[in-house]
N, CA, C and O atoms as a GROMACS GRO file, in nm:
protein
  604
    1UNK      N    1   6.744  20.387   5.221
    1UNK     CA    2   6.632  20.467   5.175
    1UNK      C    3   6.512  20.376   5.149
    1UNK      O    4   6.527  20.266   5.096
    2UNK      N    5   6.403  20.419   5.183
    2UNK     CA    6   6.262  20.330   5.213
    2UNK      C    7   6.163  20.347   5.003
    2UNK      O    8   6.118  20.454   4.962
    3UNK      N    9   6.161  20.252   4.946
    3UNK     CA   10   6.074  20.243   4.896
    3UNK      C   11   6.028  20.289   4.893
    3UNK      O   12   6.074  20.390   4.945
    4UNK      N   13   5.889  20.312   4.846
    4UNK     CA   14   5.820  20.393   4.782
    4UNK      C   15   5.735  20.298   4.723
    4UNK      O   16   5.774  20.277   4.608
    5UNK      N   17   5.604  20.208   4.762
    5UNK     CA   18   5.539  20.087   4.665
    5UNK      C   19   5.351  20.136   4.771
    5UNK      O   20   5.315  20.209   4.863
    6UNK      N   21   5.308  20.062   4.702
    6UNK     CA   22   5.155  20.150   4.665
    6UNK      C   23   5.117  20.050   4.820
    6UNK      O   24   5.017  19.985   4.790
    7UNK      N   25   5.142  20.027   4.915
    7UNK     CA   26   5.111  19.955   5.038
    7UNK      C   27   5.187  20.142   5.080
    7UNK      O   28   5.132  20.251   5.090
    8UNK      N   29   5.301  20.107   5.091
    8UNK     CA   30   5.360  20.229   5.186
    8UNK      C   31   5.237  20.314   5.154
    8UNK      O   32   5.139  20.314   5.228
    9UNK      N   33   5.241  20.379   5.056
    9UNK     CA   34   5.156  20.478   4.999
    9UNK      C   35   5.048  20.500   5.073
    9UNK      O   36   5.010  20.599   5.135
   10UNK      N   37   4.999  20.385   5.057
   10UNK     CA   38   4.817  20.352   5.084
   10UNK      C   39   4.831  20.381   5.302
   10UNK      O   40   4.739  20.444   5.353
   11UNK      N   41   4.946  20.328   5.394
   11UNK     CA   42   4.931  20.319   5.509
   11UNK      C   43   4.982  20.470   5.578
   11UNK      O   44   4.969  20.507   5.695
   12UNK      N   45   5.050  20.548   5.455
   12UNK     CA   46   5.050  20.644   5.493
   12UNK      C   47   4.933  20.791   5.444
   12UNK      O   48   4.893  20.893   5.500
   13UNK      N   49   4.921  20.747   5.351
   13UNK     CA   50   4.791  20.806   5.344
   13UNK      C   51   4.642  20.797   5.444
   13UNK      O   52   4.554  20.880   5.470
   14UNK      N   53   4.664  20.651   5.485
   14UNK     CA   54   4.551  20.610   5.597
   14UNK      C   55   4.606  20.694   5.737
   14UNK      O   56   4.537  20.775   5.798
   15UNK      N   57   4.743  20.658   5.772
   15UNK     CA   58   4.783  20.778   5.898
   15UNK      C   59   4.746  20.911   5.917
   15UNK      O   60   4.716  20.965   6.023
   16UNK      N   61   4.752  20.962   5.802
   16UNK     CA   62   4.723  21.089   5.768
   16UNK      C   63   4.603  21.117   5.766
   16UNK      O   64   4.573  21.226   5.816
   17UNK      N   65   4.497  21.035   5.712
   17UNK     CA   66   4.379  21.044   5.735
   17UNK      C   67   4.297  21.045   5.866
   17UNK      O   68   4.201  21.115   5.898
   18UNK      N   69   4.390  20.906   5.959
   18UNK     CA   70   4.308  20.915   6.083
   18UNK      C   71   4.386  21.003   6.195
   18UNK      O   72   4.353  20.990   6.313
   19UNK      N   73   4.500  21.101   6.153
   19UNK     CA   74   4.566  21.170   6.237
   19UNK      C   75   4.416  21.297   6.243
   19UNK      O   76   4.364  21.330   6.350
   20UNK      N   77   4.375  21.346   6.120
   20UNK     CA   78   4.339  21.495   6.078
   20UNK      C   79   4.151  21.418   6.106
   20UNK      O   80   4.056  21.490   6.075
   21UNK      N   81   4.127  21.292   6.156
   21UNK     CA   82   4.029  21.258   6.154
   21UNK      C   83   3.965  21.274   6.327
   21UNK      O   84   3.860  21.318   6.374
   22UNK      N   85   4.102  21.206   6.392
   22UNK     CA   86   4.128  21.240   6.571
   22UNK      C   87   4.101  21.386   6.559
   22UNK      O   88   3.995  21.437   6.595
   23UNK      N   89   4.206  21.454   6.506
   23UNK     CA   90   4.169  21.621   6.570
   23UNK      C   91   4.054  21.638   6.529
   23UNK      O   92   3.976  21.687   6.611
   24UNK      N   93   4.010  21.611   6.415
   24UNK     CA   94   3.858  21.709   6.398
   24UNK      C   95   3.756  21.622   6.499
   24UNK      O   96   3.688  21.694   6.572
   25UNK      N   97   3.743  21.532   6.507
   25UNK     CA   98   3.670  21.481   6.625
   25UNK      C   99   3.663  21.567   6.816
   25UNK      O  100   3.579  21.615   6.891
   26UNK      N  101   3.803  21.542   6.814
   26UNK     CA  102   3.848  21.629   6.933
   26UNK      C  103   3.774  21.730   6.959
   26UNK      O  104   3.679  21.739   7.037
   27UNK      N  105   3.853  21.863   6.839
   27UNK     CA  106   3.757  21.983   6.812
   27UNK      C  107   3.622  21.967   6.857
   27UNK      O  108   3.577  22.022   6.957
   28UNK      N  109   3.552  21.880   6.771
   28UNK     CA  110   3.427  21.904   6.812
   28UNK      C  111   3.351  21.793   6.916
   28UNK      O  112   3.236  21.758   6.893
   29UNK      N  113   3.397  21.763   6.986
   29UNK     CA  114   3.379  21.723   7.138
   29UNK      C  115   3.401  21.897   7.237
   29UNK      O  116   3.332  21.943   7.328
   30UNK      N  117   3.504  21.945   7.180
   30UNK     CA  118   3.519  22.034   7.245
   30UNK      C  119   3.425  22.144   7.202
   30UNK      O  120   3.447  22.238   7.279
   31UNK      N  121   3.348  22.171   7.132
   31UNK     CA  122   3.213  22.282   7.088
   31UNK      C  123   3.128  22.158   7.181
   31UNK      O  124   3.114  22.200   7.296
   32UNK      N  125   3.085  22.054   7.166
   32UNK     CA  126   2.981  22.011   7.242
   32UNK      C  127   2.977  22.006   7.322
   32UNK      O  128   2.883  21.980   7.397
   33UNK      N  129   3.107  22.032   7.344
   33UNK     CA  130   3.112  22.092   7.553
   33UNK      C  131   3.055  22.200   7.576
   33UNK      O  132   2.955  22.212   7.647
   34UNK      N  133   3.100  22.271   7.530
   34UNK     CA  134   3.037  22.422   7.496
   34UNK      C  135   2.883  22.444   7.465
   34UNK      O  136   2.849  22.563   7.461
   35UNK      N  137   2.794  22.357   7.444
   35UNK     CA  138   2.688  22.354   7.415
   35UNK      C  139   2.615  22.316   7.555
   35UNK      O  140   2.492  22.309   7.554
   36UNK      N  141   2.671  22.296   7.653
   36UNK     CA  142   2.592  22.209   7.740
   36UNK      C  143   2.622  22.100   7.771
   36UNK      O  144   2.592  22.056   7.881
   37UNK      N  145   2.703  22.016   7.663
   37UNK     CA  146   2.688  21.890   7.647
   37UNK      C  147   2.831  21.791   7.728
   37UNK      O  148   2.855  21.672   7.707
   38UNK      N  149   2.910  21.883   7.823
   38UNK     CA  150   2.996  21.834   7.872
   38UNK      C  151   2.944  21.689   7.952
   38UNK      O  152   3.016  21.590   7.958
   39UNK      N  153   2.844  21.695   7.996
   39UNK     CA  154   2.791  21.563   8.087
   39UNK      C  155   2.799  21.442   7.979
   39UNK      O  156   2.840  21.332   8.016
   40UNK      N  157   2.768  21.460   7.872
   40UNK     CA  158   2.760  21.357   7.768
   40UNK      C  159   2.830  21.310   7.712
   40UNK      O  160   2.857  21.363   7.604
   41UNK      N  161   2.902  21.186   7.749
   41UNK     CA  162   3.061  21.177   7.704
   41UNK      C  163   2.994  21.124   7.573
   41UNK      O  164   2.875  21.107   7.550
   42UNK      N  165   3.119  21.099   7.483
   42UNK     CA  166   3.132  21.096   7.317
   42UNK      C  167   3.038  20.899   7.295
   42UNK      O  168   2.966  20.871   7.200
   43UNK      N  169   3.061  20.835   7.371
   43UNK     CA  170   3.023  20.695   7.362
   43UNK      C  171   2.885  20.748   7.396
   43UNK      O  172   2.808  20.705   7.310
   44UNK      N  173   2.829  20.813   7.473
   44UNK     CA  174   2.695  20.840   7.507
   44UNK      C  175   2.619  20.903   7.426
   44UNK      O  176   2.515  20.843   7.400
   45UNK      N  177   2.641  21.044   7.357
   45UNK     CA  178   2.647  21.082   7.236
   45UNK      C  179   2.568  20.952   7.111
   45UNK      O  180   2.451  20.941   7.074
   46UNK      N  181   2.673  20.884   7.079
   46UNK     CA  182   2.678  20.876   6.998
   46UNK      C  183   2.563  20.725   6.988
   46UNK      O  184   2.504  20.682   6.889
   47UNK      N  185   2.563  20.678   7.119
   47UNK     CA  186   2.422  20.582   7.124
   47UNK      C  187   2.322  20.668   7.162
   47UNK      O  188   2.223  20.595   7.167
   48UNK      N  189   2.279  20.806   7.200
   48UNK     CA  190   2.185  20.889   7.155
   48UNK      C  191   2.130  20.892   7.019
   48UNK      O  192   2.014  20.875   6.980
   49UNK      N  193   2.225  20.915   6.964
   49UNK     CA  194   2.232  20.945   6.775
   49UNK      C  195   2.121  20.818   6.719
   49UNK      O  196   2.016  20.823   6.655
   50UNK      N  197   2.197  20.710   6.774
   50UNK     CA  198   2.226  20.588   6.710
   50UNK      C  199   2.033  20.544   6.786
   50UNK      O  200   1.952  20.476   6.723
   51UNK      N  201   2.012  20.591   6.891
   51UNK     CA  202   1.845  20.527   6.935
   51UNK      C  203   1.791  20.626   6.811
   51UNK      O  204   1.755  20.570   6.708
   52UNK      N  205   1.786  20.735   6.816
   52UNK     CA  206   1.738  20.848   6.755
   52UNK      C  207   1.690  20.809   6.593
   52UNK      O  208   1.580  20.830   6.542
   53UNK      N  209   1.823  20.736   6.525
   53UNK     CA  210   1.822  20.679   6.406
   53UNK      C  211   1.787  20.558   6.401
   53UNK      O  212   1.702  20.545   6.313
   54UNK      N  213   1.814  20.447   6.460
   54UNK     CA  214   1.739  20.327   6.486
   54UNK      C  215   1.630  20.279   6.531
   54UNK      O  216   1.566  20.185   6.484
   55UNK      N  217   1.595  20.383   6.680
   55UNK     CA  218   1.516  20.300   6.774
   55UNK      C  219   1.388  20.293   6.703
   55UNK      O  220   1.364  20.324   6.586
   56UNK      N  221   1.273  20.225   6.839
   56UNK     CA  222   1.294  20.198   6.920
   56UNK      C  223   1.433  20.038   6.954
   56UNK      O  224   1.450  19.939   6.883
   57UNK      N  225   1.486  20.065   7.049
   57UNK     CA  226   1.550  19.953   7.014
   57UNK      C  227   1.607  19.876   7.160
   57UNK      O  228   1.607  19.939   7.266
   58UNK      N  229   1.655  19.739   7.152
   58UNK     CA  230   1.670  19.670   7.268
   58UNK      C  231   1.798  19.706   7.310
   58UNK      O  232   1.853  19.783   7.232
   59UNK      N  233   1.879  19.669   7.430
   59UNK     CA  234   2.016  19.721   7.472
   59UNK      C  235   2.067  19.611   7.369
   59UNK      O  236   2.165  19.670   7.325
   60UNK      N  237   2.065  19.489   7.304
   60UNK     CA  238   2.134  19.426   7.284
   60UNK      C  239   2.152  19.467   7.059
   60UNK      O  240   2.237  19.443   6.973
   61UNK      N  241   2.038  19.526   7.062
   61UNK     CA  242   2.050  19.589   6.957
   61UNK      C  243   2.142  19.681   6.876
   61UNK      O  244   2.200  19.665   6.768
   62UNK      N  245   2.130  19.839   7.012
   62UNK     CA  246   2.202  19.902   7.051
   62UNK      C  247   2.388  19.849   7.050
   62UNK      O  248   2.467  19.915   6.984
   63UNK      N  249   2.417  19.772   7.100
   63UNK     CA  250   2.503  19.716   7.146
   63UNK      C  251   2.575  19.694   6.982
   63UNK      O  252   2.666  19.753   6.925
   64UNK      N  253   2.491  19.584   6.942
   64UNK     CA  254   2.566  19.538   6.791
   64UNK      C  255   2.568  19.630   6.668
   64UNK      O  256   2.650  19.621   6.577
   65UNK      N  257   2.473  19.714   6.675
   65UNK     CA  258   2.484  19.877   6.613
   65UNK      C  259   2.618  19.964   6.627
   65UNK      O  260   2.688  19.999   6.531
   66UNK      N  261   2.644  19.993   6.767
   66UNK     CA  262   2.728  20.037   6.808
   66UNK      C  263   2.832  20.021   6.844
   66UNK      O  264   2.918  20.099   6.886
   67UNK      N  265   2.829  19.856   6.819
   67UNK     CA  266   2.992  19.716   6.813
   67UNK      C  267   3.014  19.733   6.934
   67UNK      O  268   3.082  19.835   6.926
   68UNK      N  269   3.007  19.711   7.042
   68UNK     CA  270   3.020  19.696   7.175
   68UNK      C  271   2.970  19.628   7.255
   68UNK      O  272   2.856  19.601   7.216
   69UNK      N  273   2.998  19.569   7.376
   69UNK     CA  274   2.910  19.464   7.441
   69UNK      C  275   2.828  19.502   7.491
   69UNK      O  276   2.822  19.624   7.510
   70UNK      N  277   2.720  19.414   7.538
   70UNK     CA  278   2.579  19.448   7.546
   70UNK      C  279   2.589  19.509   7.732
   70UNK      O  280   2.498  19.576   7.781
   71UNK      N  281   2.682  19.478   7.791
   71UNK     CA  282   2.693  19.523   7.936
   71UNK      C  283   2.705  19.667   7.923
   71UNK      O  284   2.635  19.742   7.991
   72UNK      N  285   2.845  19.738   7.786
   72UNK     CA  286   2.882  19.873   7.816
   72UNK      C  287   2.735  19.924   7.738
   72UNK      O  288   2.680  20.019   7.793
   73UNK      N  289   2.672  19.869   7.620
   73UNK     CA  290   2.556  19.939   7.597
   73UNK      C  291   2.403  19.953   7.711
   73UNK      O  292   2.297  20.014   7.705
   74UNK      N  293   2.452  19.881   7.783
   74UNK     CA  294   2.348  19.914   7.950
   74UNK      C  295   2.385  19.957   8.034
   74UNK      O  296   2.313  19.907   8.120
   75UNK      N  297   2.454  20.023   8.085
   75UNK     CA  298   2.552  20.130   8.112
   75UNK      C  299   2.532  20.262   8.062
   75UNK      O  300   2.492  20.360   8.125
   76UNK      N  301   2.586  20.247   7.870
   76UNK     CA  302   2.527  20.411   7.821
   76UNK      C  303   2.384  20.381   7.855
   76UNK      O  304   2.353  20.485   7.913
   77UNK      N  305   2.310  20.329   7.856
   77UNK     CA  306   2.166  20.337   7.860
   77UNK      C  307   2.087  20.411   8.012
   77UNK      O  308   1.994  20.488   8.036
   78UNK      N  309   2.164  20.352   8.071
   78UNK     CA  310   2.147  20.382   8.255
   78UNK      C  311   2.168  20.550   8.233
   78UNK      O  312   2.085  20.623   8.287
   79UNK      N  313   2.294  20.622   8.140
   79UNK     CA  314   2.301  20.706   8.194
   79UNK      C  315   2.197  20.834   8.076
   79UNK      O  316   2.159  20.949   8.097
   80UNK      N  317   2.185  20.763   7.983
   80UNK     CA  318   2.081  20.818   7.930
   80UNK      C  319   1.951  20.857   7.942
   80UNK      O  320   1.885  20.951   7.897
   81UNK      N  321   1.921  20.742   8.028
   81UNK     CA  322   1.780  20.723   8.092
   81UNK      C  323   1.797  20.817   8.199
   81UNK      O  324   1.706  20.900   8.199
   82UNK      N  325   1.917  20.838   8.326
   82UNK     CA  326   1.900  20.922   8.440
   82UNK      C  327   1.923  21.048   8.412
   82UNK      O  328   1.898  21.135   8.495
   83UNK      N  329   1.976  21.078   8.288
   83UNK     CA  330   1.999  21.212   8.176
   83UNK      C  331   1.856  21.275   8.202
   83UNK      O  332   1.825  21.382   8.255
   84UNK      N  333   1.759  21.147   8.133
   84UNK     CA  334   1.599  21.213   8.058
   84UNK      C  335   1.578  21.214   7.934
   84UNK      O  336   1.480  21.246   7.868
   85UNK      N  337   1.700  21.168   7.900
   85UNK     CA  338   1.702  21.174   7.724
   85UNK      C  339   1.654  21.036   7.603
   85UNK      O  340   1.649  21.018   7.481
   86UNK      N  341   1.625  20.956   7.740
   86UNK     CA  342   1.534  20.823   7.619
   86UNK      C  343   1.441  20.808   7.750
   86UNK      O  344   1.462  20.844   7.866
   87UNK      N  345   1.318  20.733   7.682
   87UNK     CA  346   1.249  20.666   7.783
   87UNK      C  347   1.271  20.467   7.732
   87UNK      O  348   1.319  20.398   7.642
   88UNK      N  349   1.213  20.457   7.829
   88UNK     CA  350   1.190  20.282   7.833
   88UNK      C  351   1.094  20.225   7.850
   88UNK      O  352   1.026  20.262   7.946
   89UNK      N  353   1.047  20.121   7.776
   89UNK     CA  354   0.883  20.065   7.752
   89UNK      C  355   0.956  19.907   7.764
   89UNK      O  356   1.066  19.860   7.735
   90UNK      N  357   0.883  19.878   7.799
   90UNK     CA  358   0.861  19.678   7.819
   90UNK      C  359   0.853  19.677   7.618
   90UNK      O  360   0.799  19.742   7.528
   91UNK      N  361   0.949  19.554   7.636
   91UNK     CA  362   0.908  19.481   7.481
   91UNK      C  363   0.862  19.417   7.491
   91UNK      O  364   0.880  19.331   7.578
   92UNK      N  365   0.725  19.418   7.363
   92UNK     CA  366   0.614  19.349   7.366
   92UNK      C  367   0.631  19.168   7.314
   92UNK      O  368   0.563  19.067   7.331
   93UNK      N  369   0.799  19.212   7.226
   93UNK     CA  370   0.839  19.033   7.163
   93UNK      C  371   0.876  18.972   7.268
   93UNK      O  372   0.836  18.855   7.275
   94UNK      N  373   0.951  19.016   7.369
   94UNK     CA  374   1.037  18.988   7.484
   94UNK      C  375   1.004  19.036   7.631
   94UNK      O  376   1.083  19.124   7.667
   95UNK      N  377   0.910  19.003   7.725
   95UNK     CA  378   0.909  19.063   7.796
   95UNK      C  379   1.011  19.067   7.936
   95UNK      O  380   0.982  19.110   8.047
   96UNK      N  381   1.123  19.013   7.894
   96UNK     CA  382   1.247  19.007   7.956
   96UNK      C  383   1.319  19.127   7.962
   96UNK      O  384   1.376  19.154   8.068
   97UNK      N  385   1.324  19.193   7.879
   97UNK     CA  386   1.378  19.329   7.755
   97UNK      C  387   1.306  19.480   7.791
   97UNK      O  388   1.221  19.491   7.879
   98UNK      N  389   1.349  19.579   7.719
   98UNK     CA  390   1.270  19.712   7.742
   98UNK      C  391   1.342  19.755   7.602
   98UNK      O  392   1.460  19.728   7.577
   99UNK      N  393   1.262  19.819   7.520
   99UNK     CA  394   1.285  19.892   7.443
   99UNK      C  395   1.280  20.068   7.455
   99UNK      O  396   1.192  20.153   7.469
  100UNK      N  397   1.410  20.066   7.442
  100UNK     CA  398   1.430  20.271   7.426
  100UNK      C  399   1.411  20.331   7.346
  100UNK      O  400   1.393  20.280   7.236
  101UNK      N  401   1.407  20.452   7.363
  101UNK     CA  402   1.370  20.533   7.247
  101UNK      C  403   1.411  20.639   7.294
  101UNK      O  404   1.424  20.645   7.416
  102UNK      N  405   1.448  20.769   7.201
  102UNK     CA  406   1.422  20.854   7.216
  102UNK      C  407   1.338  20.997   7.287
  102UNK      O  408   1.290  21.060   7.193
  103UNK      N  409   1.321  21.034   7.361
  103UNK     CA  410   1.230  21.157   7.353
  103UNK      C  411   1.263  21.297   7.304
  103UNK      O  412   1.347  21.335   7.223
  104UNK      N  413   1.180  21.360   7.373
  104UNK     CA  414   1.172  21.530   7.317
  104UNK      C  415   1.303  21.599   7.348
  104UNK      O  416   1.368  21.669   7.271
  105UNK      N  417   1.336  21.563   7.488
  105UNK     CA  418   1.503  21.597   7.561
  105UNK      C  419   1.587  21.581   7.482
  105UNK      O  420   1.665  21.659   7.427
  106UNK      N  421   1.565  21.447   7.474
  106UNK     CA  422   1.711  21.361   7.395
  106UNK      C  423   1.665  21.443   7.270
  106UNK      O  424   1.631  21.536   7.343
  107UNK      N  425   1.639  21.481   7.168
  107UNK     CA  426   1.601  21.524   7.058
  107UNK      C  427   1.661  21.656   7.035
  107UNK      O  428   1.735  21.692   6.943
  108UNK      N  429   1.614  21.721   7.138
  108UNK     CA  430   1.704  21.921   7.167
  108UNK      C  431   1.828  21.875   7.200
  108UNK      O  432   1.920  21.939   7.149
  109UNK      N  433   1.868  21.756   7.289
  109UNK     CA  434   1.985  21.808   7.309
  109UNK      C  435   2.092  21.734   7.172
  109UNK      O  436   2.213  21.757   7.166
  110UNK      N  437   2.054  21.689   7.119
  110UNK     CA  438   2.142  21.618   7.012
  110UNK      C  439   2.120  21.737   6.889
  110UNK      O  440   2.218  21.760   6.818
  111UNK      N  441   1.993  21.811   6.863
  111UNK     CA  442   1.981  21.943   6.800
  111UNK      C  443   2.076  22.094   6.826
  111UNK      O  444   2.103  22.190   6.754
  112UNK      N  445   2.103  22.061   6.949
  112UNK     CA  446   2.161  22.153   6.998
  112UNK      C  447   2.347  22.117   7.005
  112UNK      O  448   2.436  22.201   6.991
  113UNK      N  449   2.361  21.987   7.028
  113UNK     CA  450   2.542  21.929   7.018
  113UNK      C  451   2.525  21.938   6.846
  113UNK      O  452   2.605  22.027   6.819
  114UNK      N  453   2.474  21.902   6.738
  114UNK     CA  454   2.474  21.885   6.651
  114UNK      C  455   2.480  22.047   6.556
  114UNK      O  456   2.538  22.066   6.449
  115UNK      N  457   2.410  22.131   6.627
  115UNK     CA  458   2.451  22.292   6.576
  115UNK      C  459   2.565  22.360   6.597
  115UNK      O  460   2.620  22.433   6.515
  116UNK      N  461   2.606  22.335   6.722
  116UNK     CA  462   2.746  22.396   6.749
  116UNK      C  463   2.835  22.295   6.675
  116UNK      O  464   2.922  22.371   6.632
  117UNK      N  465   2.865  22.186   6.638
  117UNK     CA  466   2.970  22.109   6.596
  117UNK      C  467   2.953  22.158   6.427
  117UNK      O  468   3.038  22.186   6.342
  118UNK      N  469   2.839  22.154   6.423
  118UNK     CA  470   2.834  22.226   6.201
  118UNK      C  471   2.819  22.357   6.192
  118UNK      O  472   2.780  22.412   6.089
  119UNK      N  473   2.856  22.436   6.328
  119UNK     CA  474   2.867  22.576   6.306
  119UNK      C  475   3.021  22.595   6.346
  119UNK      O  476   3.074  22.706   6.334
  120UNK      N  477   3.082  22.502   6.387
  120UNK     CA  478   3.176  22.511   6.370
  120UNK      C  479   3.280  22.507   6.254
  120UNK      O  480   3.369  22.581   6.211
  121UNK      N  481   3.232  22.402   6.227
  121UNK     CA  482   3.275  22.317   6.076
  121UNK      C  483   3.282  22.436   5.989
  121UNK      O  484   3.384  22.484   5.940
  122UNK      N  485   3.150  22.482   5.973
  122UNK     CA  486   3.114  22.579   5.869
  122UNK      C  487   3.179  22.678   5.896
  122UNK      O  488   3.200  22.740   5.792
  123UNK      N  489   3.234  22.739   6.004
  123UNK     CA  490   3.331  22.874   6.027
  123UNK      C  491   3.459  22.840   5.963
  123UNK      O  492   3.518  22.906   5.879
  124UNK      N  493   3.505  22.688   6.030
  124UNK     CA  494   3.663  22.668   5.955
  124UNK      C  495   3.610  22.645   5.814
  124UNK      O  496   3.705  22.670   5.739
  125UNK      N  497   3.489  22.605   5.732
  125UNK     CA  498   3.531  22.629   5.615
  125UNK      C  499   3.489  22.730   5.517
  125UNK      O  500   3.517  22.734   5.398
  126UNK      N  501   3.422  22.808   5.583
  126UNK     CA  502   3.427  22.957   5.543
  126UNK      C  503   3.471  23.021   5.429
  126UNK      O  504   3.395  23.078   5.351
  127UNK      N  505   3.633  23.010   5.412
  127UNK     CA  506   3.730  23.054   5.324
  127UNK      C  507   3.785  23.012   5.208
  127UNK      O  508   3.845  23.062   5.113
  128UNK      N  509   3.718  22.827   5.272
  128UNK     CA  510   3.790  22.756   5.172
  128UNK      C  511   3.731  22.787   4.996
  128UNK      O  512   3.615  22.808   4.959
  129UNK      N  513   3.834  22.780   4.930
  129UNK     CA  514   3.776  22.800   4.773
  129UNK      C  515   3.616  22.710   4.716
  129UNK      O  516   3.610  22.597   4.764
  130UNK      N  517   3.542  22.733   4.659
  130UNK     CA  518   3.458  22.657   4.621
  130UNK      C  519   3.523  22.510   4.601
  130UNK      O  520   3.459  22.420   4.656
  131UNK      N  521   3.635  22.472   4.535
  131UNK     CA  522   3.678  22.326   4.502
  131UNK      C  523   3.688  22.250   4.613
  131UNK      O  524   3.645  22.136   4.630
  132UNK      N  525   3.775  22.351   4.723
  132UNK     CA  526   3.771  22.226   4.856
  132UNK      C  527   3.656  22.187   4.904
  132UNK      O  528   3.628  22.069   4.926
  133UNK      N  529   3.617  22.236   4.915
  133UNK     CA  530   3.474  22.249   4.949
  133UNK      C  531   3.409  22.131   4.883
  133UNK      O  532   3.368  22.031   4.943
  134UNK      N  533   3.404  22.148   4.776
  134UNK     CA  534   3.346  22.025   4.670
  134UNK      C  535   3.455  21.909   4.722
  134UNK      O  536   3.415  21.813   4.787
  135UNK      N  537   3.558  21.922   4.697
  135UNK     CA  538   3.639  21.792   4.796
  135UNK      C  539   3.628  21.746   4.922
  135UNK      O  540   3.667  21.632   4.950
  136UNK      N  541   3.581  21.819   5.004
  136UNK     CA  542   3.512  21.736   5.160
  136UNK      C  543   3.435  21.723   5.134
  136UNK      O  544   3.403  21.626   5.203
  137UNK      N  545   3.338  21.751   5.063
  137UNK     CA  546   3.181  21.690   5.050
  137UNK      C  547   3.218  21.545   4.982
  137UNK      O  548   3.210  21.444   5.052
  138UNK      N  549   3.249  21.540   4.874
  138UNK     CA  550   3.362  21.383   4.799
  138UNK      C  551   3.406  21.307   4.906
  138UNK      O  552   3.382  21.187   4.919
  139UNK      N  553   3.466  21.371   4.980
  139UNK     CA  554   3.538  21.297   5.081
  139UNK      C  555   3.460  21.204   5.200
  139UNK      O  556   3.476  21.085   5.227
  140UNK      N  557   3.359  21.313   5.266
  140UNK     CA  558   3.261  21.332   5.311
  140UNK      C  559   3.155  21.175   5.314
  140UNK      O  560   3.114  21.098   5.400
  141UNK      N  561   3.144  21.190   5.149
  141UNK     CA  562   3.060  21.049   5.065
  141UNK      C  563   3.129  20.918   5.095
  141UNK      O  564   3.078  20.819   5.148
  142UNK      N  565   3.267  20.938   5.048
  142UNK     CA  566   3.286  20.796   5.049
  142UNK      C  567   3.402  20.765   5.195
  142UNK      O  568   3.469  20.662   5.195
  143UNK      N  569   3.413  20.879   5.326
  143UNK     CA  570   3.399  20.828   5.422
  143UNK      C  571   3.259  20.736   5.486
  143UNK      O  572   3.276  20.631   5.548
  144UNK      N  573   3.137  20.789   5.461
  144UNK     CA  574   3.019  20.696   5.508
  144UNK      C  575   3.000  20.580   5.399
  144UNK      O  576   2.952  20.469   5.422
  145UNK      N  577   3.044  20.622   5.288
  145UNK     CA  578   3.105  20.424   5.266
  145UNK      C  579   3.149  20.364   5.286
  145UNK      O  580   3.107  20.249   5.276
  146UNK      N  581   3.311  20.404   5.347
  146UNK     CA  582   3.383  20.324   5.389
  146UNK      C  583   3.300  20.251   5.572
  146UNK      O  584   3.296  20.136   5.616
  147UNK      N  585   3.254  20.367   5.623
  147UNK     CA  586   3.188  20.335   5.705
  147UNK      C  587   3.085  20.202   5.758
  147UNK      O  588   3.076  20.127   5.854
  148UNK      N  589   3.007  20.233   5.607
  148UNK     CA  590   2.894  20.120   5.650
  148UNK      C  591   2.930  20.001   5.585
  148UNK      O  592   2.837  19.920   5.585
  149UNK      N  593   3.016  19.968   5.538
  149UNK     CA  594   3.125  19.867   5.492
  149UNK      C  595   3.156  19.789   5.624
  149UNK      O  596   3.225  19.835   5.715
  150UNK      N  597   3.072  19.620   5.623
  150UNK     CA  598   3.126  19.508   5.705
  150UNK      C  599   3.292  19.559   5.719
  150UNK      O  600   3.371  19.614   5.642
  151UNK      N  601   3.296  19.512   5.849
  151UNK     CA  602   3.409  19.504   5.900
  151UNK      C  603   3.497  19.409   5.792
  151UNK      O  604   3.615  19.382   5.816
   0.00000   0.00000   0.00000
């Protein structure tokens, strides 16, 4: 019979967390399909987000933002750009470089993946009692702490 000591505890509580963390992700890949947004895979997405909130910004920027190498972040960029959803300007520090950004496209369509995925949300939680409710929002908080927490 297995112990029971605050490690077990803690790695099964983390399983559990990133089991119910995969599906809800899933889920809502699957509404942003539904939005239009099937062309936009989830890595693309999410360096949309990430120019949107950062930019303007360099691929190599992008890249360490988004912890990935600077080749796959020029790549999402290629397909963002043949999307319509950022434009590209020469950097003025670097003229080696191009800085992206955002536009009006990229803007609706992340308005538009971003409504269906919290109108979703908001249907499954609908029912829930006022407390849970107050507990994913808790939860909610100190997932984007754990988040922006150095590796």
């Amino acid at each position: 019979m297995r112990q029971e000591t605050p490690t077990n505890s803690l790695t099964d509580a983390a399983a559990r967390l990133r089991l119910a963390v995969v599906r809800t992700a899933r889920r809502l890949r699957q509404e942003a399909a539904g939005a239009g947004g099937a062309e936009l895979t989830p890595t693309a997405a999410s360096a949309l987000a990430t120019v949107e909130r950062h930019g303007p910004l360099t691929p190599s920027e992008l890249a360490e933002i988004e912890r990935v190498k600077r080749p796959t972040a020029t790549r999402t960029l290629r397909v963002l750009l043949e999307a319509g959803l950022v434009d590209r300007t020469p950097d003025p520090a670097d003229g080696r470089s191009a800085l992206v950004s955002i536009n009006a496209t990229g803007r609706e369509r992340l308005r538009r993946l971003r409504g269906r995925k919290n109108a979703y949300l908001a249907r499954r939680m609908r029912n829930l009692p006022p407390d849970d409710v107050q507990t994913l929002e808790r939860a909610a908080e100190i997932l984007e702490g754990i988040l922006e927490e150095p590796r």
